[in-house]
Every structure is written in C-alpha cells, then in structure tokens.
CHARMM internal coordinates of N, CA and C (Angstrom, degrees):
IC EDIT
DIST 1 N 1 CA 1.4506
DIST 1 CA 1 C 1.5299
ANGL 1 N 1 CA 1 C 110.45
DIST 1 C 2 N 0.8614
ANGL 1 CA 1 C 2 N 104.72
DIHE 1 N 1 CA 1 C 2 N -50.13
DIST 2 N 2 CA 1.7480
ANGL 1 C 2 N 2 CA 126.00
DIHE 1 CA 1 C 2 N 2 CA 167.68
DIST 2 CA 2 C 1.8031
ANGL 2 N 2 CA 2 C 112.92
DIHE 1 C 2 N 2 CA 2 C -26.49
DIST 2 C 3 N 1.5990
ANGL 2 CA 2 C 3 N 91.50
DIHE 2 N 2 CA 2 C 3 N -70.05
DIST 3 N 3 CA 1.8283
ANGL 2 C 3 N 3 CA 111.73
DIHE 2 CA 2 C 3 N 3 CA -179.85
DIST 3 CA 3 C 1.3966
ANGL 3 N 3 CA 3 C 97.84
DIHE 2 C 3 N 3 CA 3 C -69.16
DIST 3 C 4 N 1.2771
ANGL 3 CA 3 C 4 N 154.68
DIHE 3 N 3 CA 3 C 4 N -23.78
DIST 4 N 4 CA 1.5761
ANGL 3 C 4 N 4 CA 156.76
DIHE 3 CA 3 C 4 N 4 CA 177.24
DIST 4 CA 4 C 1.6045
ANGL 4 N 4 CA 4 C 90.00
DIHE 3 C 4 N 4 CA 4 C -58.14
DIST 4 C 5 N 1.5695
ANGL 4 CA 4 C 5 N 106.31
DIHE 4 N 4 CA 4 C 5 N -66.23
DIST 5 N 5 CA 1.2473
ANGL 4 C 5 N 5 CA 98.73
DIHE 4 CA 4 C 5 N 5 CA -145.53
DIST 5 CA 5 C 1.7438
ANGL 5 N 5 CA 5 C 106.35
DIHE 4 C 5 N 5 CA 5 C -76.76
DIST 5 C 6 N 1.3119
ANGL 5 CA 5 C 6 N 133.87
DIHE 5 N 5 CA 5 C 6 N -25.97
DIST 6 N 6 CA 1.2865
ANGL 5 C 6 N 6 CA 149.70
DIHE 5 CA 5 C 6 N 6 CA 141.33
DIST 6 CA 6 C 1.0874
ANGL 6 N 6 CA 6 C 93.65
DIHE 5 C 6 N 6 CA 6 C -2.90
DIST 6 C 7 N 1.6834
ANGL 6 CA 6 C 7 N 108.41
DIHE 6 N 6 CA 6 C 7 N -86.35
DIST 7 N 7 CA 1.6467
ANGL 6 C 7 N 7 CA 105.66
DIHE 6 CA 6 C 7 N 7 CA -158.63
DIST 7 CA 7 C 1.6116
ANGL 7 N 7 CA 7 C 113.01
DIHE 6 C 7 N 7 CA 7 C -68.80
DIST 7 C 8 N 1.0314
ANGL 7 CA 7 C 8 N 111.89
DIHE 7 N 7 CA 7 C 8 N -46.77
DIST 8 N 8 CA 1.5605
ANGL 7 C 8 N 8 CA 109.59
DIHE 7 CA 7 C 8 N 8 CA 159.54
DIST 8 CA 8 C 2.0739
ANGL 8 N 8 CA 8 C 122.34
DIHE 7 C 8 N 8 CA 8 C -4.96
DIST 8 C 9 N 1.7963
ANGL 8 CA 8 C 9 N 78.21
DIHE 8 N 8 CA 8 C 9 N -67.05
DIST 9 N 9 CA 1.6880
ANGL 8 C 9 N 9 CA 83.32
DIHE 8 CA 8 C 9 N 9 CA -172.57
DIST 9 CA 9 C 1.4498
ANGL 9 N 9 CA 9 C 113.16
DIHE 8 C 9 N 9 CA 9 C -76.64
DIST 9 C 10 N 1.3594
ANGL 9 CA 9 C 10 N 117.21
DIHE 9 N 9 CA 9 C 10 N -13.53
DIST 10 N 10 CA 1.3263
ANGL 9 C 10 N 10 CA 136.80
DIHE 9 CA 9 C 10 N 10 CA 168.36
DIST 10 CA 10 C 1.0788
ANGL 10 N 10 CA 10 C 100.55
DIHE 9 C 10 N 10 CA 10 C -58.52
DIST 10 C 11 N 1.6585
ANGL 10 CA 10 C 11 N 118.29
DIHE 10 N 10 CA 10 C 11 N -79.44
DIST 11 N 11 CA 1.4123
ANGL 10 C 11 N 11 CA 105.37
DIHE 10 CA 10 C 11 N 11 CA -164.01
DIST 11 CA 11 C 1.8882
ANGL 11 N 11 CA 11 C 122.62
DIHE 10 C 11 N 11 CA 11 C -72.46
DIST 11 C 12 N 1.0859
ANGL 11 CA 11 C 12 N 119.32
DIHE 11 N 11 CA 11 C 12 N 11.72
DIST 12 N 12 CA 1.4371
ANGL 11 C 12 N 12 CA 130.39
DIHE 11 CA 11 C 12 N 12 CA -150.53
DIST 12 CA 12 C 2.0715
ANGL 12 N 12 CA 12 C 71.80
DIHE 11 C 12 N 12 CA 12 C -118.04
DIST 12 C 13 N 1.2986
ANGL 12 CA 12 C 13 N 138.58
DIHE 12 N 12 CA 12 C 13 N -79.98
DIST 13 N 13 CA 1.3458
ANGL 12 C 13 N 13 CA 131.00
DIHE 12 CA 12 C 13 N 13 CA 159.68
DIST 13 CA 13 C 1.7226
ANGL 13 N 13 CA 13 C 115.74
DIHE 12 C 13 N 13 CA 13 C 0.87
DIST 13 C 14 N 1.1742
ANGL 13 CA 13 C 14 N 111.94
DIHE 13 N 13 CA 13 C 14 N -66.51
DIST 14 N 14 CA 0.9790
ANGL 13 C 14 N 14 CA 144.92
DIHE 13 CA 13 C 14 N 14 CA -155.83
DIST 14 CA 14 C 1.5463
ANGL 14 N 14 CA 14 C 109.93
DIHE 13 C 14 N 14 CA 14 C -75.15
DIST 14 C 15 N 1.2220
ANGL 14 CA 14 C 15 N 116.36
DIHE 14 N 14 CA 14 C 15 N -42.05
DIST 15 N 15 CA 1.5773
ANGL 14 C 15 N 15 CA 139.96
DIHE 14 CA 14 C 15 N 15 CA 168.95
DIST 15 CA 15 C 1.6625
ANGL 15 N 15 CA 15 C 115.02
DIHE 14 C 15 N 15 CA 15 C -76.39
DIST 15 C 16 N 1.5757
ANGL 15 CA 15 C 16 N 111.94
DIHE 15 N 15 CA 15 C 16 N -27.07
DIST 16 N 16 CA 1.0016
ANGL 15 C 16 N 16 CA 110.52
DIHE 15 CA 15 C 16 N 16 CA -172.31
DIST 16 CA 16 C 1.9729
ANGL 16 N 16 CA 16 C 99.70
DIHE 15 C 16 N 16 CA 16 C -100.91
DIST 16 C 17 N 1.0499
ANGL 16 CA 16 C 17 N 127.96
DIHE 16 N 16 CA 16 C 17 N -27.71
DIST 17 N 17 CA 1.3515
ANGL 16 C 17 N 17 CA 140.49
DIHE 16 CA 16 C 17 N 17 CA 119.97
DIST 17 CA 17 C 1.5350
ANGL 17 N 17 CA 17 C 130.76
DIHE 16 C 17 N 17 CA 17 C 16.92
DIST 17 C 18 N 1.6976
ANGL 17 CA 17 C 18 N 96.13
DIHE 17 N 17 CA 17 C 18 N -75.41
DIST 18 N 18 CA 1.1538
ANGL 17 C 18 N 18 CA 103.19
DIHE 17 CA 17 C 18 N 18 CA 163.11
DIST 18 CA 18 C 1.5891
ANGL 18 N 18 CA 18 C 132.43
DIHE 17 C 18 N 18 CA 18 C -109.04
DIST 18 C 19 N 1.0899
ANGL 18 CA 18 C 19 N 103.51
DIHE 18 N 18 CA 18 C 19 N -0.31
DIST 19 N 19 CA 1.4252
ANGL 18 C 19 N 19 CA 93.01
DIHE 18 CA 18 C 19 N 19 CA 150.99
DIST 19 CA 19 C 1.3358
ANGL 19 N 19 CA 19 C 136.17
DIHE 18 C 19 N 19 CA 19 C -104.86
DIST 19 C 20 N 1.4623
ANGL 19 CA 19 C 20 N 108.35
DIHE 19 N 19 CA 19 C 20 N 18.24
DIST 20 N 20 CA 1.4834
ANGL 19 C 20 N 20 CA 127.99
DIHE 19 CA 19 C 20 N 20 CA 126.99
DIST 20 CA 20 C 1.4958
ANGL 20 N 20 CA 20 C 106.86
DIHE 19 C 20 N 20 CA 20 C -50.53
DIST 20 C 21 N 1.2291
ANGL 20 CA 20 C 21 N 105.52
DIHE 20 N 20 CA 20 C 21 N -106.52
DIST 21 N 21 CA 1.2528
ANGL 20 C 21 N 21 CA 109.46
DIHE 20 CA 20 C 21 N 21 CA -169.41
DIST 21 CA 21 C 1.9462
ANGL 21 N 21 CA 21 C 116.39
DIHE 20 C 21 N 21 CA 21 C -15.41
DIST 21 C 22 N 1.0560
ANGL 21 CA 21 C 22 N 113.55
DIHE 21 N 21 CA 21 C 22 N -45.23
DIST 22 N 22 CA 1.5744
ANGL 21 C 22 N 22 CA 108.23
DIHE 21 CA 21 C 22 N 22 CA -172.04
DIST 22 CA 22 C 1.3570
ANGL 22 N 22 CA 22 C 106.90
DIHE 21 C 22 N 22 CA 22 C -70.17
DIST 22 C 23 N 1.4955
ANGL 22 CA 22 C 23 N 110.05
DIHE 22 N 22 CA 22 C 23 N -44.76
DIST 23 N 23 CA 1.6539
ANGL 22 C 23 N 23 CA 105.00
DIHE 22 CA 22 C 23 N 23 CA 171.53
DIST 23 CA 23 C 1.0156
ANGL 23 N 23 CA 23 C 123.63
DIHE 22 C 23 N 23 CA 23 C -42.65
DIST 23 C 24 N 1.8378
ANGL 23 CA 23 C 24 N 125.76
DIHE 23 N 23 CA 23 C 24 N -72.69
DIST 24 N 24 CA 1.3465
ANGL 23 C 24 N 24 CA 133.85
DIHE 23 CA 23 C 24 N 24 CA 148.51
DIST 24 CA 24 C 1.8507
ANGL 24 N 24 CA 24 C 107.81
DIHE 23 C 24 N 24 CA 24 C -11.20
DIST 24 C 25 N 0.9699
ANGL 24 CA 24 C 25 N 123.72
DIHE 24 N 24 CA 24 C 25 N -71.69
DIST 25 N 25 CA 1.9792
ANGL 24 C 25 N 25 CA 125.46
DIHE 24 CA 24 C 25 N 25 CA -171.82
DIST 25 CA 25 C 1.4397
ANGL 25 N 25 CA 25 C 76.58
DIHE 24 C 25 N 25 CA 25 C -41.92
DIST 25 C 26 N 1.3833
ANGL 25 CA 25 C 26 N 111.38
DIHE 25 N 25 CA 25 C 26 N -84.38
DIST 26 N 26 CA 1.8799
ANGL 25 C 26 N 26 CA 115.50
DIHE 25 CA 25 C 26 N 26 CA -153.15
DIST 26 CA 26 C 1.6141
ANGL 26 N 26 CA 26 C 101.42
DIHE 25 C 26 N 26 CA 26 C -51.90
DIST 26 C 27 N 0.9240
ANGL 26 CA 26 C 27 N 159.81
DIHE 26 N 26 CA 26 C 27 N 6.67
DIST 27 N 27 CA 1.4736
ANGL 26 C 27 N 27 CA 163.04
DIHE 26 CA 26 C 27 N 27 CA 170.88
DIST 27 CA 27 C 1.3770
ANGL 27 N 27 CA 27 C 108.33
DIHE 26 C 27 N 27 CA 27 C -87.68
DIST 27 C 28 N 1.6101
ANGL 27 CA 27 C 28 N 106.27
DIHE 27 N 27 CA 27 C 28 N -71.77
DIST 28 N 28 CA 1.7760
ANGL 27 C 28 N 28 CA 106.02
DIHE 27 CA 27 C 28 N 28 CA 170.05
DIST 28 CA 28 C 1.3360
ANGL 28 N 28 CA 28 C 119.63
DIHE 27 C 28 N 28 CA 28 C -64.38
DIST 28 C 29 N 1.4332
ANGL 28 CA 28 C 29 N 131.71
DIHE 28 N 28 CA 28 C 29 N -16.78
DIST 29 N 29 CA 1.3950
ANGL 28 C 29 N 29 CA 115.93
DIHE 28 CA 28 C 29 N 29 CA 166.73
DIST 29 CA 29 C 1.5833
ANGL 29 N 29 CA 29 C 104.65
DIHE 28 C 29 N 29 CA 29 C -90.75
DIST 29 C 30 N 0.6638
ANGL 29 CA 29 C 30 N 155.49
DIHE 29 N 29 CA 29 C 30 N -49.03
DIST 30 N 30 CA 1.8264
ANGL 29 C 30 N 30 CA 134.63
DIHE 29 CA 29 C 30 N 30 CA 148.61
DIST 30 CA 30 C 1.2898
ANGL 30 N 30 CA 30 C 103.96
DIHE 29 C 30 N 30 CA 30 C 13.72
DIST 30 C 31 N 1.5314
ANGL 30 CA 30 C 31 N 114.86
DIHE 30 N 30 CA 30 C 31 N -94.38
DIST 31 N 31 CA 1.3568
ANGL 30 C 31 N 31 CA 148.85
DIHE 30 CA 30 C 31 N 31 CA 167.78
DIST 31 CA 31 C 0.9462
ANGL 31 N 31 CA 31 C 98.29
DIHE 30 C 31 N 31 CA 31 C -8.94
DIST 31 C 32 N 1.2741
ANGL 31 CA 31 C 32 N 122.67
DIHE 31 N 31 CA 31 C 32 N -56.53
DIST 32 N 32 CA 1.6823
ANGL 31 C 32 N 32 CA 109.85
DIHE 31 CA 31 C 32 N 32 CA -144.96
DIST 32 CA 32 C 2.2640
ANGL 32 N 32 CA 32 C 93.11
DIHE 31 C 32 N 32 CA 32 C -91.77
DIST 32 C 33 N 1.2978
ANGL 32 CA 32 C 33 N 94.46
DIHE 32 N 32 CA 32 C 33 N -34.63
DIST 33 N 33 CA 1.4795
ANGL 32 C 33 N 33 CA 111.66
DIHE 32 CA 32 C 33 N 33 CA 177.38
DIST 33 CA 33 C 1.8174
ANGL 33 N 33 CA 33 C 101.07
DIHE 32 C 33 N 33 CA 33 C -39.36
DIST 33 C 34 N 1.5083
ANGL 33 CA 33 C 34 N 82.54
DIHE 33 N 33 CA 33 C 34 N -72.97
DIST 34 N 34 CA 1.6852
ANGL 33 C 34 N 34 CA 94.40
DIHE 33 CA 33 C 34 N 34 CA -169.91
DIST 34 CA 34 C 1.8091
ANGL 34 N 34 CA 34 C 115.89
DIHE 33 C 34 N 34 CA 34 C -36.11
DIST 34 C 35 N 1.6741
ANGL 34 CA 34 C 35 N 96.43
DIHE 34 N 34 CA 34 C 35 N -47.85
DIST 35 N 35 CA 1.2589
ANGL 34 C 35 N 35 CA 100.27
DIHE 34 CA 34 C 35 N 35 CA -174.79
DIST 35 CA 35 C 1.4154
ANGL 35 N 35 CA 35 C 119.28
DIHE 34 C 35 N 35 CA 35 C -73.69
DIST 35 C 36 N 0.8912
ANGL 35 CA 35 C 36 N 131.13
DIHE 35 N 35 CA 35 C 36 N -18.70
DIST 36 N 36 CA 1.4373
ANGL 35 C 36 N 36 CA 150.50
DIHE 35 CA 35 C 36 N 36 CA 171.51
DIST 36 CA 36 C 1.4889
ANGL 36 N 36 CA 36 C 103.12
DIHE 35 C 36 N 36 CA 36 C -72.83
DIST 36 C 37 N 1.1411
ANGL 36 CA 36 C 37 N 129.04
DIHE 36 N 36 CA 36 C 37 N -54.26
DIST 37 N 37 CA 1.2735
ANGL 36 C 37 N 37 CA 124.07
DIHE 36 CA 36 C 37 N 37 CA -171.32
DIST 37 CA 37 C 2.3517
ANGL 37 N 37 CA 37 C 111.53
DIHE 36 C 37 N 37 CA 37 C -86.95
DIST 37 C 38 N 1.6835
ANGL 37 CA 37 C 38 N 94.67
DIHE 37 N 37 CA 37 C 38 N 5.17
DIST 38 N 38 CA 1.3199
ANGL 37 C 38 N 38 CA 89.18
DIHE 37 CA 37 C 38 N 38 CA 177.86
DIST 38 CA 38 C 1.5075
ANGL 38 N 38 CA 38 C 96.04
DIHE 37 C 38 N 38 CA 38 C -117.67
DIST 38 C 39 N 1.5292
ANGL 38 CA 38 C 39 N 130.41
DIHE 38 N 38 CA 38 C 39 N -11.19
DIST 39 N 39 CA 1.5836
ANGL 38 C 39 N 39 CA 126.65
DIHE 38 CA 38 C 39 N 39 CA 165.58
DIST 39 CA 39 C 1.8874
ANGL 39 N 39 CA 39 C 82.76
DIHE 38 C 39 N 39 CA 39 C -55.02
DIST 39 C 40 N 1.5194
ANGL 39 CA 39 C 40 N 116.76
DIHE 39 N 39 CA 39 C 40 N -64.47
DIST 40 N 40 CA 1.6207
ANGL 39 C 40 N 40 CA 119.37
DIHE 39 CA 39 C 40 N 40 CA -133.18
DIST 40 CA 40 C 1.8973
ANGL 40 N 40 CA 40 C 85.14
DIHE 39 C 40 N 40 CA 40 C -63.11
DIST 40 C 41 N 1.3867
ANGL 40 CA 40 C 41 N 120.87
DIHE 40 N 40 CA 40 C 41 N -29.42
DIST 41 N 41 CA 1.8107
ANGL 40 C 41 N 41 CA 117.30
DIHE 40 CA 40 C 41 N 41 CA -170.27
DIST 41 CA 41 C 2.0842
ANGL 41 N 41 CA 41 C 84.19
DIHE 40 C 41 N 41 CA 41 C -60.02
DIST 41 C 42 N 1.1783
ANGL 41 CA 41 C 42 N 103.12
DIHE 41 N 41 CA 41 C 42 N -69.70
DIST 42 N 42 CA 1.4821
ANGL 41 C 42 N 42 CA 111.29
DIHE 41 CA 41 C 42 N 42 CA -176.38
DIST 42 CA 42 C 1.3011
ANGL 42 N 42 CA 42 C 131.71
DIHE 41 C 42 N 42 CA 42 C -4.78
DIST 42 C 43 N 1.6831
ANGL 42 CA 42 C 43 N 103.34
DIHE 42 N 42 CA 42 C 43 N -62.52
DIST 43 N 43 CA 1.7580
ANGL 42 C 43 N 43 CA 142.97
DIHE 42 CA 42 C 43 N 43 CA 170.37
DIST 43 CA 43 C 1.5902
ANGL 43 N 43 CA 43 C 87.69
DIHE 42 C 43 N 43 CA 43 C -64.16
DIST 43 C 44 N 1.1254
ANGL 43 CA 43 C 44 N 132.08
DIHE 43 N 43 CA 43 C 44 N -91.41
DIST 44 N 44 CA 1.3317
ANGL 43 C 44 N 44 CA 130.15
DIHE 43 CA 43 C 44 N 44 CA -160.79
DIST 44 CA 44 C 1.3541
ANGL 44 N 44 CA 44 C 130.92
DIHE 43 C 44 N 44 CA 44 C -30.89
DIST 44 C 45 N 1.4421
ANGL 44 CA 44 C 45 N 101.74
DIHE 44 N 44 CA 44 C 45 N -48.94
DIST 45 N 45 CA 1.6057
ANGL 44 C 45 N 45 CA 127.96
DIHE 44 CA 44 C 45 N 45 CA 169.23
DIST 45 CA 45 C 1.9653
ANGL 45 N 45 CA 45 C 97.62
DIHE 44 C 45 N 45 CA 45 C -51.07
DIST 45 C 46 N 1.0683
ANGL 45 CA 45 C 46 N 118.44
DIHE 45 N 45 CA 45 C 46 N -64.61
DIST 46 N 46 CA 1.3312
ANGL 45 C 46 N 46 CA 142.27
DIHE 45 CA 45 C 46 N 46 CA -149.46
DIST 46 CA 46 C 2.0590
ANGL 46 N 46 CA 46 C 95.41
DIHE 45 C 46 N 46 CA 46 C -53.64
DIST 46 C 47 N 1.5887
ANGL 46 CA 46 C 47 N 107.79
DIHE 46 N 46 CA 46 C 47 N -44.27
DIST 47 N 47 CA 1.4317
ANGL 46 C 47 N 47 CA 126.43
DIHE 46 CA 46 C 47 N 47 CA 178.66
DIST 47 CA 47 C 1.1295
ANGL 47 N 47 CA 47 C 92.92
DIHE 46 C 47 N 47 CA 47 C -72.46
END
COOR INIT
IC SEED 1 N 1 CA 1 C
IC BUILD
C-alpha cells in the first residue's frame, strides 16, 4: 500500500511537471509571435 502510494505522488509530481513545462513552451512562443509580428507592424509602417 505504501509503494502504490509512492508512485502515485511520483506520478501526480510528474504530471504537474509537465504541464508546466507545456505552459512555459506556449508562453515563449507567444513571445516570440508577438515580437515577430511587431518587427513586421515596424516594416509596414516604414513603406
């Protein structure tokens, strides 16, 4: 019962882990979106 619950908090760690991690991915590609799409306002303005 003991080793159940172990892995349990392991894998529940582990889950919470990565959906960190994916948030974080979807955060910096935003970022990089936004900035990309305010160089391209930049260029546009510039014509």
């Amino acid at each position: 019962m003991g080793t159940l619950f172990i892995i349990l908090i392991i894998a529940g760690i582990f889950a919470i882990y990565d959906a960190l991690r994916k948030i974080n991915n979807n955060i910096m590609e935003q970022t990089e979106e936004i900035k990309r799409v305010g160089l391209e306002a930049k260029h546009s303005k510039k014509d």
